[in-house]
Each structure stands twice: as structure tokens, then as C-alpha cells.
mmCIF file of the C-alpha atoms, coordinates in Angstrom:
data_MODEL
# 
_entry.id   MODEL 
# 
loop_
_atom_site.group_PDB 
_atom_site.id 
_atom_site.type_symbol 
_atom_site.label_atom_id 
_atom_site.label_alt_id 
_atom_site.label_comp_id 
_atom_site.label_asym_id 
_atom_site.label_entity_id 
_atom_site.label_seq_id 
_atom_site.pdbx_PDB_ins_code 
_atom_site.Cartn_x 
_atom_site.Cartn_y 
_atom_site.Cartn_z 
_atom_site.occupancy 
_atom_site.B_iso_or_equiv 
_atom_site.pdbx_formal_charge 
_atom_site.auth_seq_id 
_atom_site.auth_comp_id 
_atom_site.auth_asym_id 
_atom_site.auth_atom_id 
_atom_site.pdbx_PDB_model_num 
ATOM 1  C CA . UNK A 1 1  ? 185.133 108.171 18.646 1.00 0.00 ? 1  UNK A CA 1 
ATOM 2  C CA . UNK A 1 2  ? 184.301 106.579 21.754 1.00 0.00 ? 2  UNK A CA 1 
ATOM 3  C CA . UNK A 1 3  ? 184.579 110.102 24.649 1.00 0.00 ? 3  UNK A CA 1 
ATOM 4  C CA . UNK A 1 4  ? 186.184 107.807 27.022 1.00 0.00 ? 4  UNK A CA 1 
ATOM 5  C CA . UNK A 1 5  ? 189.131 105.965 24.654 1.00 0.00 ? 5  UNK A CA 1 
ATOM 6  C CA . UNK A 1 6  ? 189.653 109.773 23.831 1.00 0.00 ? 6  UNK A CA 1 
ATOM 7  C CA . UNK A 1 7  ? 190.254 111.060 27.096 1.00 0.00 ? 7  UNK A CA 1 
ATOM 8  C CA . UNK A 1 8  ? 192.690 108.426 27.421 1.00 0.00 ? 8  UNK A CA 1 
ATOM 9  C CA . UNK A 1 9  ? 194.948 109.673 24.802 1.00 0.00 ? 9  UNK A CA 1 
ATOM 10 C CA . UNK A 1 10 ? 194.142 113.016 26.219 1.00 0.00 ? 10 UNK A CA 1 
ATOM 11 C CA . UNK A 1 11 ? 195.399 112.069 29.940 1.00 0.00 ? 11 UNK A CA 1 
ATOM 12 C CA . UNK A 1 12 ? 197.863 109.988 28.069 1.00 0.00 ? 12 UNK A CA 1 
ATOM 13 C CA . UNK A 1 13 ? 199.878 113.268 26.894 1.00 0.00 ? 13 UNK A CA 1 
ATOM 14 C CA . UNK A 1 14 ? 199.239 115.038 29.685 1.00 0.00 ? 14 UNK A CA 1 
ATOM 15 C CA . UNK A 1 15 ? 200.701 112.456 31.923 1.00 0.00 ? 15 UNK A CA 1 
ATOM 16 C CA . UNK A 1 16 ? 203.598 112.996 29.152 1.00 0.00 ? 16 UNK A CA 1 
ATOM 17 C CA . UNK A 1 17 ? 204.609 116.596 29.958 1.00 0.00 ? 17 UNK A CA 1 
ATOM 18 C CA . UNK A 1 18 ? 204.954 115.667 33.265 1.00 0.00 ? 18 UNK A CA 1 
ATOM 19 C CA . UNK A 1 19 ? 208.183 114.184 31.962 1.00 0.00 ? 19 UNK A CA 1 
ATOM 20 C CA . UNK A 1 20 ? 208.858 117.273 29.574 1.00 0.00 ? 20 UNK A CA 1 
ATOM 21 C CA . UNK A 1 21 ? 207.923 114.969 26.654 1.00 0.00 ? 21 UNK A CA 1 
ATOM 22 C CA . UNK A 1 22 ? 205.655 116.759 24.099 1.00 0.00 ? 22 UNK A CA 1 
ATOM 23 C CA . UNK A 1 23 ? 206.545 114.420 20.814 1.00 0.00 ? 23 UNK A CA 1 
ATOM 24 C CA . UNK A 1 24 ? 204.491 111.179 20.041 1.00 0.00 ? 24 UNK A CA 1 
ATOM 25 C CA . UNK A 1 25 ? 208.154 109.745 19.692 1.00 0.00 ? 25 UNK A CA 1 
ATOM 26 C CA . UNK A 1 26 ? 209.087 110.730 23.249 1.00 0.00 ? 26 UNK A CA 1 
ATOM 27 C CA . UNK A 1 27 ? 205.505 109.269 24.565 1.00 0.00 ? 27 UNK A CA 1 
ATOM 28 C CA . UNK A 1 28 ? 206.342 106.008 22.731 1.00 0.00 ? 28 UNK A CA 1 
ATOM 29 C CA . UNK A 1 29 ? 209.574 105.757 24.038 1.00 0.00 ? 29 UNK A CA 1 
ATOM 30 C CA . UNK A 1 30 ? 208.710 106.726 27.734 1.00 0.00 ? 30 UNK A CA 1 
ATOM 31 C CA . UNK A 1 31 ? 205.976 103.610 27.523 1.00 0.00 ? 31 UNK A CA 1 
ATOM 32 C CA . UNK A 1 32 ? 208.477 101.381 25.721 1.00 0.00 ? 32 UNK A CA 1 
ATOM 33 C CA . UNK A 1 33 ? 205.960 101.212 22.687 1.00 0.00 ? 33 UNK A CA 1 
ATOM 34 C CA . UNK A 1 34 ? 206.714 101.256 18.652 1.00 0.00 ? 34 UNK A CA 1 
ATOM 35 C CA . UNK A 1 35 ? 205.915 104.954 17.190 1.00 0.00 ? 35 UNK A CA 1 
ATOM 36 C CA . UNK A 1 36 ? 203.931 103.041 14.125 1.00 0.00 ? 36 UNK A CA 1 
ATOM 37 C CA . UNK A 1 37 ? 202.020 101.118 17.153 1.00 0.00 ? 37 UNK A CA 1 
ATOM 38 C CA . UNK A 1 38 ? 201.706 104.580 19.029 1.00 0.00 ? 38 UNK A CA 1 
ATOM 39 C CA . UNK A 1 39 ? 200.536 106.142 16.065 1.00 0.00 ? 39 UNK A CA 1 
ATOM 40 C CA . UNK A 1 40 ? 197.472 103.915 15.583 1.00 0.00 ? 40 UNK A CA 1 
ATOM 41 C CA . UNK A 1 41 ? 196.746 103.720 19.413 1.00 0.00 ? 41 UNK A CA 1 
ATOM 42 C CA . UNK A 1 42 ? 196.614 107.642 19.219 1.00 0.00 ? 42 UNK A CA 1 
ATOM 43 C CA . UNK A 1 43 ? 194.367 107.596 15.797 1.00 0.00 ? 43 UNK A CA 1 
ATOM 44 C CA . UNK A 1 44 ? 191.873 104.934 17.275 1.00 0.00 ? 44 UNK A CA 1 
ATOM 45 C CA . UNK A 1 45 ? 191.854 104.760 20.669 1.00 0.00 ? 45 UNK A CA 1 
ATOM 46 C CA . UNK A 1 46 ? 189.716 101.719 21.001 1.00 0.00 ? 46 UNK A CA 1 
ATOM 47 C CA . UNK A 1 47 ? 192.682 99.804  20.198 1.00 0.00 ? 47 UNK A CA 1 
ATOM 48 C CA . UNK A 1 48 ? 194.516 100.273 23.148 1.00 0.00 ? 48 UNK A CA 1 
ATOM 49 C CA . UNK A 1 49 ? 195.004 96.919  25.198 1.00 0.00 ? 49 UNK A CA 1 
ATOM 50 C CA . UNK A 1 50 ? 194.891 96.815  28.637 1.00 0.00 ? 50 UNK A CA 1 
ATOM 51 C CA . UNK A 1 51 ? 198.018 95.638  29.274 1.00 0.00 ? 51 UNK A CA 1 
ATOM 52 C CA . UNK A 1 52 ? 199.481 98.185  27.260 1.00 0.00 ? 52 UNK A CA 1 
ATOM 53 C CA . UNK A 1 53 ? 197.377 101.136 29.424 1.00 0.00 ? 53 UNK A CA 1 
ATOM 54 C CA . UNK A 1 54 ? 198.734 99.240  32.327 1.00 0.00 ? 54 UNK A CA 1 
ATOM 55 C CA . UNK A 1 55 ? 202.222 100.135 31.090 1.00 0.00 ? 55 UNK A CA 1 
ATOM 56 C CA . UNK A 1 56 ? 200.875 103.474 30.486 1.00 0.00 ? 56 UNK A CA 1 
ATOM 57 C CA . UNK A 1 57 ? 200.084 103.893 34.282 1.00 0.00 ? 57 UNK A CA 1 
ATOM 58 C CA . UNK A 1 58 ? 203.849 101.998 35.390 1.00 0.00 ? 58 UNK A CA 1 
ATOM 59 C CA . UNK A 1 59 ? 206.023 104.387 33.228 1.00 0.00 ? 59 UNK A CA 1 
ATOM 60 C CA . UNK A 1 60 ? 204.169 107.568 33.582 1.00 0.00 ? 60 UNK A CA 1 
ATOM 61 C CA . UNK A 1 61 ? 203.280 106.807 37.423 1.00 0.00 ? 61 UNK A CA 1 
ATOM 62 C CA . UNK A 1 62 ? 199.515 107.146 37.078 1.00 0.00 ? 62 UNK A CA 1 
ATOM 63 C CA . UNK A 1 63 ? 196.728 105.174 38.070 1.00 0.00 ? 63 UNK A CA 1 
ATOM 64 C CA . UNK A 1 64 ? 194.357 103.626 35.896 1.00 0.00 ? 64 UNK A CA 1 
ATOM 65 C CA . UNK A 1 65 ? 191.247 105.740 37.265 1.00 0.00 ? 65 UNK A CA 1 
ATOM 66 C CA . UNK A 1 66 ? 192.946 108.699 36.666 1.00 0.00 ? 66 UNK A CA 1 
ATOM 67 C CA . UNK A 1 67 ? 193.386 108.014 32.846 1.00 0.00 ? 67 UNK A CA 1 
ATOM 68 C CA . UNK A 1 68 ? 189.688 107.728 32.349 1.00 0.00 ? 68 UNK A CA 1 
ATOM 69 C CA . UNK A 1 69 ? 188.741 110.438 34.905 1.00 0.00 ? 69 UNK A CA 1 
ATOM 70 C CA . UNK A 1 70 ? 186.843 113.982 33.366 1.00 0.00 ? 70 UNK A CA 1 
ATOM 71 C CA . UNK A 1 71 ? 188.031 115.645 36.437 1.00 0.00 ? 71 UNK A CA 1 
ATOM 72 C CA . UNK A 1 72 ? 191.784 115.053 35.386 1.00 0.00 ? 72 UNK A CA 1 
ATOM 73 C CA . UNK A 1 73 ? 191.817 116.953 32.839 1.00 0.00 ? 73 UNK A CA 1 
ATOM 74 C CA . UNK A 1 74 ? 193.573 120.314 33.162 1.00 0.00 ? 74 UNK A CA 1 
ATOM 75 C CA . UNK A 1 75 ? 195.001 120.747 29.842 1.00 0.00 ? 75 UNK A CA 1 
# 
């Protein structure tokens, strides 16, 4: 698995608890996504869109960079 589509969905849930959201249904529903689409977004990363990371970023207040960063990370 490509390291940086992975620490997407890494940053991805972390930018979740933020909200208090710890299920993959919560997630999906925070970034107005289907849980079967979330699902396989989750299980291979490289499938993400852009516009859908974009989303990511708008509903979970992040920026772009700082889904891709290493130096994010603190989970």
C-alpha cells in the first residue's frame, strides 16, 4: 500500500475524533460519503478522489497538506 494514501486514512480518523467520531459510519456521515464507498476508500486508499479528500478537508476543517503530512501524526 502506497505510505502516503495510508497516512491519509490515518489523518483521516484522526481528524475524526476531533469530532468524537470513532465509527467508520460516523466518518462517512461527517464527510457526507456512502459507508460501502467509505469502506473501500479505507481498504484501498489509492482510490480516494480528490474531490472527495477535498470534502475531507471542508467537513473535518483540515487542510489538504496536513492530511499527507508525517509530522501530523500524533495518534
Amino acid at each position: 500500500m502506497n505510505t502516503e494514501m495510508s497516512l491519509i486514512n490515518d489523518n483521516i480518523r484522526l481528524a475524526a475524533t476531533e469530532f468524537h467520531i470513532y465509527s467508520c459510519k460516523g466518518i462517512a456521515e461527517l464527510i457526507g460519503m456512502p459507508l460501502q464507498t467509505f469502506y473501500d476508500r479505507m481498504s484501498n486508499p489509492s482510490k480516494w478522489r480528490i474531490d472527495e479528500l477535498l470534502r475531507v478537508c471542508k467537513r473535518c476543517n483540515v487542510t489538504l497538506g496536513w492530511l499527507v503530512e508525517k509530522h501530523s501524526i500524533v495518534a
